[in-house]
C-alpha positions in Angstrom: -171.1 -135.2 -31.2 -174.5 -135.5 -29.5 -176.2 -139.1 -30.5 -179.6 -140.1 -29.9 -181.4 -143.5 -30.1 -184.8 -143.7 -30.4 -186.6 -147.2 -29.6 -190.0 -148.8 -30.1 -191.2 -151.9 -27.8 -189.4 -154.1 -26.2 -186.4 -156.2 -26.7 -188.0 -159.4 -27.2 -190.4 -157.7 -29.4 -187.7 -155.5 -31.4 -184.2 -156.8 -32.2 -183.3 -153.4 -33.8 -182.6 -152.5 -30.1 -179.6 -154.7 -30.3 -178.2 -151.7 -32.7 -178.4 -149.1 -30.0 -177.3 -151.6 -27.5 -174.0 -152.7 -29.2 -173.1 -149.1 -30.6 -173.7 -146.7 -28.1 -171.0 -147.8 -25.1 -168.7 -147.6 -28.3 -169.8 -144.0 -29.0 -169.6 -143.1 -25.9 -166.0 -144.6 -25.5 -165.2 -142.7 -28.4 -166.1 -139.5 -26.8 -169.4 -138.4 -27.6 -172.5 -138.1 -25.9 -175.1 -140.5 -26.3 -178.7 -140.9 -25.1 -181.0 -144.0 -25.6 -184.8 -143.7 -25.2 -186.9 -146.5 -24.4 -190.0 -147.6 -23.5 -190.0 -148.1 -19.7 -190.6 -152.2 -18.7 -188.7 -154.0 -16.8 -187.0 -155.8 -19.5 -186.0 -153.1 -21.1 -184.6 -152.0 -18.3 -182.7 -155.1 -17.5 -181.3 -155.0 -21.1 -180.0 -152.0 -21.2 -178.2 -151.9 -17.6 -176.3 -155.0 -18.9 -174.1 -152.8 -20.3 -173.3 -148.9 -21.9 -171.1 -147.2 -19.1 -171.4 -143.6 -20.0 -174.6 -144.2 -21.7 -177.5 -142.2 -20.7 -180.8 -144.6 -20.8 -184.1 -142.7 -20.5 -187.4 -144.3 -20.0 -190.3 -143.6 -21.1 -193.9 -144.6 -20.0 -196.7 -144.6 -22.6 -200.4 -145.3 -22.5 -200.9 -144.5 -26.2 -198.9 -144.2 -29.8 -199.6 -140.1 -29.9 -198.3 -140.3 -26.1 -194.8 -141.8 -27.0 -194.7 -139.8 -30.0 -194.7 -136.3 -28.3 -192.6 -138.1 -25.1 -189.8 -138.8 -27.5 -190.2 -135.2 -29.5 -189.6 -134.0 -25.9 -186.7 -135.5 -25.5 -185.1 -135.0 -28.8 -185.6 -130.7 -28.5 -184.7 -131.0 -24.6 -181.6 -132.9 -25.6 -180.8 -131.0 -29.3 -178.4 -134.1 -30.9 -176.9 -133.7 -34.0 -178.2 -137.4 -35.3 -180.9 -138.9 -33.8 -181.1 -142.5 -34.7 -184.2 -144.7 -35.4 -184.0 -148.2 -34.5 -186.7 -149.4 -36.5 -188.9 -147.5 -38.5 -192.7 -146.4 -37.5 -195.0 -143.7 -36.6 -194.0 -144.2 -32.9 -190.3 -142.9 -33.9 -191.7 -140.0 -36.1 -189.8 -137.7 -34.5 -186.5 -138.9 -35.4 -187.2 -136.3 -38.4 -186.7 -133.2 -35.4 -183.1 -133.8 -35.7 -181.0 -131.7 -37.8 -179.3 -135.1 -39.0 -181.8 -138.1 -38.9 -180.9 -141.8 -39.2 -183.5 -144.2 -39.7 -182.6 -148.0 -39.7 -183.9 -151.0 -41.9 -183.6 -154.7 -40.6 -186.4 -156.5 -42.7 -189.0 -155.7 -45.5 -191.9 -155.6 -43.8 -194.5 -154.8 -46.8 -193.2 -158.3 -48.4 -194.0 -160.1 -45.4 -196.8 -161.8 -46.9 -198.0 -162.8 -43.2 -199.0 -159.9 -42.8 -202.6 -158.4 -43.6 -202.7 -156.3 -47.0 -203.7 -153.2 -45.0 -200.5 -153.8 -43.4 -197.8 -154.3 -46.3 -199.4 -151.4 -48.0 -199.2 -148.7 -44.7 -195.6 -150.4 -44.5 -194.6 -149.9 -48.0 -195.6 -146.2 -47.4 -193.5 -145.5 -44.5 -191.0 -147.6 -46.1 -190.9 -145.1 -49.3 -191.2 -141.8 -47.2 -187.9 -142.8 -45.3 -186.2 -142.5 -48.4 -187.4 -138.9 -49.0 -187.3 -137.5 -45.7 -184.3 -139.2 -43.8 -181.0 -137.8 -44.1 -179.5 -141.1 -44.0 -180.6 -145.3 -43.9 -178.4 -147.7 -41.8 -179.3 -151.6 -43.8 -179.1 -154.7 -42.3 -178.5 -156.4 -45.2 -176.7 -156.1 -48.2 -180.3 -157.2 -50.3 -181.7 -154.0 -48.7 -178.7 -152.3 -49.3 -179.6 -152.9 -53.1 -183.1 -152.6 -52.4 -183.1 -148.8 -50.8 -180.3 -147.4 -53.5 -183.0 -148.9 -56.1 -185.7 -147.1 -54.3 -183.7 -144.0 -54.0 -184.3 -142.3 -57.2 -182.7 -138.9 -56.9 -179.6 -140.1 -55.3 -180.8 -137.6 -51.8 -180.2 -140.5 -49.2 -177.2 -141.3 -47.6 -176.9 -144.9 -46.9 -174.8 -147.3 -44.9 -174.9 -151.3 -45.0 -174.0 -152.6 -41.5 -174.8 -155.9 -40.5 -175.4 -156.9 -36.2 -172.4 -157.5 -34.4 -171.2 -159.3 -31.2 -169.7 -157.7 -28.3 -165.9 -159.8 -28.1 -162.5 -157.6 -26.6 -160.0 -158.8 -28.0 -157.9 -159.0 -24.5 -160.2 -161.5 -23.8 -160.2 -163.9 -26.5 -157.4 -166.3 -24.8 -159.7 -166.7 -21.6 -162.8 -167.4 -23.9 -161.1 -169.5 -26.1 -160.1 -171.7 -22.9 -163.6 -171.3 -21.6 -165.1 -172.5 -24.5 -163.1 -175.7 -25.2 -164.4 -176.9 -21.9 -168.2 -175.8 -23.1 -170.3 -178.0 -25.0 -172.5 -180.7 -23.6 -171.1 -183.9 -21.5 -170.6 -187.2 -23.2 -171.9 -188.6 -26.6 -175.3 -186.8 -26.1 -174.7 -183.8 -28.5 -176.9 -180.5 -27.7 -178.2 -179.0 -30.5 -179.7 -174.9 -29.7 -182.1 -173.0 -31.3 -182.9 -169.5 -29.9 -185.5 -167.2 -31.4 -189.5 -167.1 -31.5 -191.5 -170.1 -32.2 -193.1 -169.3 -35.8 -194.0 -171.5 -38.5 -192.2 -169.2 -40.8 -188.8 -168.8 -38.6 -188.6 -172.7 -39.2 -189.7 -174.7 -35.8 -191.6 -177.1 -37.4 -189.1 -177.9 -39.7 -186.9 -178.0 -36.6 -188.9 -181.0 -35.2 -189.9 -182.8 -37.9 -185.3 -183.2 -38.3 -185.5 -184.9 -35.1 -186.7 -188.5 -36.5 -184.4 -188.5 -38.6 -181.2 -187.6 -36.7 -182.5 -190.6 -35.0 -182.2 -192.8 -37.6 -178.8 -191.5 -38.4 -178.3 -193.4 -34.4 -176.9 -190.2 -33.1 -177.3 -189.1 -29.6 -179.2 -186.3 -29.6 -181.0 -183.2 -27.3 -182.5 -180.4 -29.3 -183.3 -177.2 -26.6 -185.1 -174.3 -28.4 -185.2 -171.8 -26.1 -188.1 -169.0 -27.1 -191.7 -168.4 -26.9 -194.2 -167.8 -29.7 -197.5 -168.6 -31.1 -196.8 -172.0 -32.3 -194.9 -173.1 -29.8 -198.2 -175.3 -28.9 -198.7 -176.8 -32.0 -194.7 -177.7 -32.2 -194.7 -179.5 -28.9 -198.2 -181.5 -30.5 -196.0 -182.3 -33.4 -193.1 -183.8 -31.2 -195.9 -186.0 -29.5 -197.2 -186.5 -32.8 -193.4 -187.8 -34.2 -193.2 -189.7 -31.0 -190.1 -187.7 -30.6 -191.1 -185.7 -27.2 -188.0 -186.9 -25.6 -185.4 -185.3 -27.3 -186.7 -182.0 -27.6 -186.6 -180.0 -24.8 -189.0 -176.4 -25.4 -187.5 -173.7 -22.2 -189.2 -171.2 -23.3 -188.0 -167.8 -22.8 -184.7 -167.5 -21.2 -183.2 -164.0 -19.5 -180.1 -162.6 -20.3 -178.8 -163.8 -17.2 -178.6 -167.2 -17.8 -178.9 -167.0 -21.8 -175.1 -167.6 -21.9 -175.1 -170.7 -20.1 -177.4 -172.1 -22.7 -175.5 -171.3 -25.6 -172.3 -172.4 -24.2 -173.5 -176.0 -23.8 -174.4 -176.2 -27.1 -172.7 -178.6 -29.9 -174.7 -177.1 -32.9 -176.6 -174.4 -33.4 -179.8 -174.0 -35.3 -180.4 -171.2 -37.8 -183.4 -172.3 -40.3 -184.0 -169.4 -42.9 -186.4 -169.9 -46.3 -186.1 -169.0 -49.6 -188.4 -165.7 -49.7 -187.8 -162.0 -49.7 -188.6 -161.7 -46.0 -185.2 -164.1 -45.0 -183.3 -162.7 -47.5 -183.6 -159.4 -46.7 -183.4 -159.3 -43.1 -180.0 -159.9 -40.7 -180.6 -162.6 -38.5 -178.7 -161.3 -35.3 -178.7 -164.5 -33.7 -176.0 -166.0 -36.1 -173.2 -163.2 -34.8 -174.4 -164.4 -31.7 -173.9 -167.8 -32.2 -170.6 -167.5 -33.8 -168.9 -166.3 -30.4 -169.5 -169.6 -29.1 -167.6 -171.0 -31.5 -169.8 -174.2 -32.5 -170.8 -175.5 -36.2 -174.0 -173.7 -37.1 -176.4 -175.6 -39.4 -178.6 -172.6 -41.6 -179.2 -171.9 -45.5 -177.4 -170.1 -47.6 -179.9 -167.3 -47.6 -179.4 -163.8 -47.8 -177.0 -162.2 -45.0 -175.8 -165.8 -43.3 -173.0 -166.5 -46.1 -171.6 -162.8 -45.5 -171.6 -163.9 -41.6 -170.1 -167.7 -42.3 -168.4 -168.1 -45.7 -167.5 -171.6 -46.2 -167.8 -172.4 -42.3 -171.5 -172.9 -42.3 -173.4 -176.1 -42.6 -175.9 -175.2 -45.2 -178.6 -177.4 -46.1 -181.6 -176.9 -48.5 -184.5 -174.6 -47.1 -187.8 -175.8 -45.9 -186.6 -179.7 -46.1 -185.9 -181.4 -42.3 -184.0 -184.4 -43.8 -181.5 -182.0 -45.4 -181.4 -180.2 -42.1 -180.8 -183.5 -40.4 -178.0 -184.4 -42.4 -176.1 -181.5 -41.8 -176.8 -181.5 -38.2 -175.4 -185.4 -37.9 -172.2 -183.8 -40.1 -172.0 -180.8 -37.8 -172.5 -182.9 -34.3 -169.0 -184.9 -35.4 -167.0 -181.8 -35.6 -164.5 -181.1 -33.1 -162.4 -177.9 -31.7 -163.6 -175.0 -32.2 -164.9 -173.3 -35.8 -162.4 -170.7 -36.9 -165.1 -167.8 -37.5 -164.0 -164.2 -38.6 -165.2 -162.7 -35.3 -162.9 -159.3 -35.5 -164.8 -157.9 -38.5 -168.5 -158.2 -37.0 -167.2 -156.7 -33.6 -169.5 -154.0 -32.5 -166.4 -151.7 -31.5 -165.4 -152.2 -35.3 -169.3 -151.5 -36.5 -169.3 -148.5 -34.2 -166.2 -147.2 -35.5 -167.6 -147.5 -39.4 -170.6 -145.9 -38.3 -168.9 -142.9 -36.9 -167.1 -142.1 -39.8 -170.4 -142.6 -42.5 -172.0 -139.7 -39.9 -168.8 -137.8 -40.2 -167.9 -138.2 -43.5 -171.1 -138.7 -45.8 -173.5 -137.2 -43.7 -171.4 -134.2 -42.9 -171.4 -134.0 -39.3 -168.7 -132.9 -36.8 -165.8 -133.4 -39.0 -163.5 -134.2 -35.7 -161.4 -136.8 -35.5 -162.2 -140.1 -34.2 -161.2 -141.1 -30.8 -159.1 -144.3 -31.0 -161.6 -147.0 -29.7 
């Protein structure tokens, strides 16, 4: 079978990338041919050489949105693949609908994302609509826009698959990690608590800070690292001053891939803030499966797609309240070992192979048998 992935942006711009990244070296493994086509930067080029062996990455350089649209309709008829594969939706991956099979993927709802200009929730709730009448199938993120899309669906026409983000863990290597990550963590009673992801009011940084006081007061050691960039990132570091709490908040900014690991393995506690509204619930938050490879308590809310990822593992505490957060952070600082995640199911080998058989099966293409990955 002949796969293509179609890309908007750039990674730090457009986690849907993270699909085509984590599936494709397992297509490919599997014995089909598979292209990814991405914007040409240099950090999109840095991704995508982290890993995909047998993948073929082509880049693309644009100057305008009808430019990249007739770049990638180029590629798609020069390459002729059976399923051609949106990661995210838009009028820059338009021609995802030149396939004979087209696959167009939902993370988030963006025409409830009320931070958003109307113009803008009502151009997305049209693209949004016309996905369900003229893609062959929708990959969801989540399981509320699993329900959302079969709602949406009225004629029954569209195909749809609910697959959450994955991590990239072989199993032959899960003794080495194991010993590699008893020995992480941060050095002496000073516990490290991470947050990765962009600095947005509504993605919870301010919330983030204002826990710091009291953690404090709870007369626990403490060293919060957010590591991300963002528009408020500013206004958070004012509020630290503000909170006289400077000193136990460290903002690194963006960190590459390179180093990202080192970060997360000195955590002690990870941060996952998420709020009670349609946009959290509906969207996958891809840094949890992240986080859960490191093995470390993960303080979050039990809001859409994080109980599905964490069960009865997860801190929770109550949404948009920083002395809740704190709490559970002090609770989640004292744990010790390892947490005992279900890492095998949210494998991207596993995802890949679930994938394959929804294109095979339900979509009706290339009824071959699947290569044991």
């Amino acid at each position: 079978m002949n796969l293509c992935f179609l890309t908007i942006g750039t990674f730090s711009d457009n986690a849907t990338m993270k699909r085509a990244a984590g599936l494709a070296p397992h297509l490919a493994a599997a014995g089909h041919q598979v292209t990814i086509v991405a914007q040409d930067t240099d950090e999109n080029r840095e991704y995508f050489a982290l890993g995909g062996d047998g993948v073929e990455k082509t880049f693309f350089s644009t100057s305008s949105v009808v430019a990249e649209i007739r770049r990638k309709a180029r590629i798609v008829q020069s390459r002729g693949p059976d399923v051609v594969y949106a990661c995210g939706w838009g009028v820059r991956n338009l021609p995802v609908l030149l396939a004979d099979v087209s696959v167009v993927e939902h993370a988030e709802l963006p025409s409830e994302n009320h931070e958003s200009t109307a113009v803008h929730r009502q151009k997305s709730l049209l693209l949004e609509w016309l996905s369900v009448g003229l893609a062959d199938g929708l990959v969801l993120a989540s399981q509320y826009l699993h329900r959302r899309y079969k709602h949406r669906d009225l004629l029954g026409r569209t195909q749809q698959l609910y697959l959450p983000y994955g991590i990239n863990y072989a199993s032959a290597d899960v003794a080495q990690r194991e010993a590699e990550l008893l020995n992480g963590g941060s050095e002496g009673a000073t516990r490290r608590v991470v947050y990765l992801g962009s600095l947005y009011e509504s993605y919870g940084i301010f919330d983030i800070v204002r826990s710091v006081p009291h953690v404090i007061d709870e007369e626990q050691e403490i060293e919060y690292v957010i590591l991300g960039d963002g528009p408020d990132r500013e206004a958070a570091i004012d509020l630290a001053y503000s909170l006289n709490v400077q000193d136990y908040i460290d903002f690194e900014g963006y960190v590459d891939e390179d180093v990202l690991g080192d970060y997360l393995a000195s955590a002690d506690v990870f941060l996952a803030p998420m709020f009670d509204t349609v946009k959290d619930k509906a969207r996958c938050p891809s840094k949890i499966p992240m986080y859960m490879r490191y093995r470390r308590p993960i303080v979050t809310c039990r809001i859409g797609e994080v109980s599905s990822y964490l069960g009865e593992e997860g801190y929770y505490y109550q949404p948009g309240e920083p002395r809740s957060m704190a709490r559970e952070i002090v609770n989640a600082s004292r744990e010790s070992g390892l947490v005992e995640y279900d890492l095998g199911r949210i494998r991207w080998e596993h995802l890949a192979r679930r994938f394959l058989e929804w294109v095979q099966n339900d979509l009706d293409v290339g009824k071959t048998t699947l290569a044991a990955s």
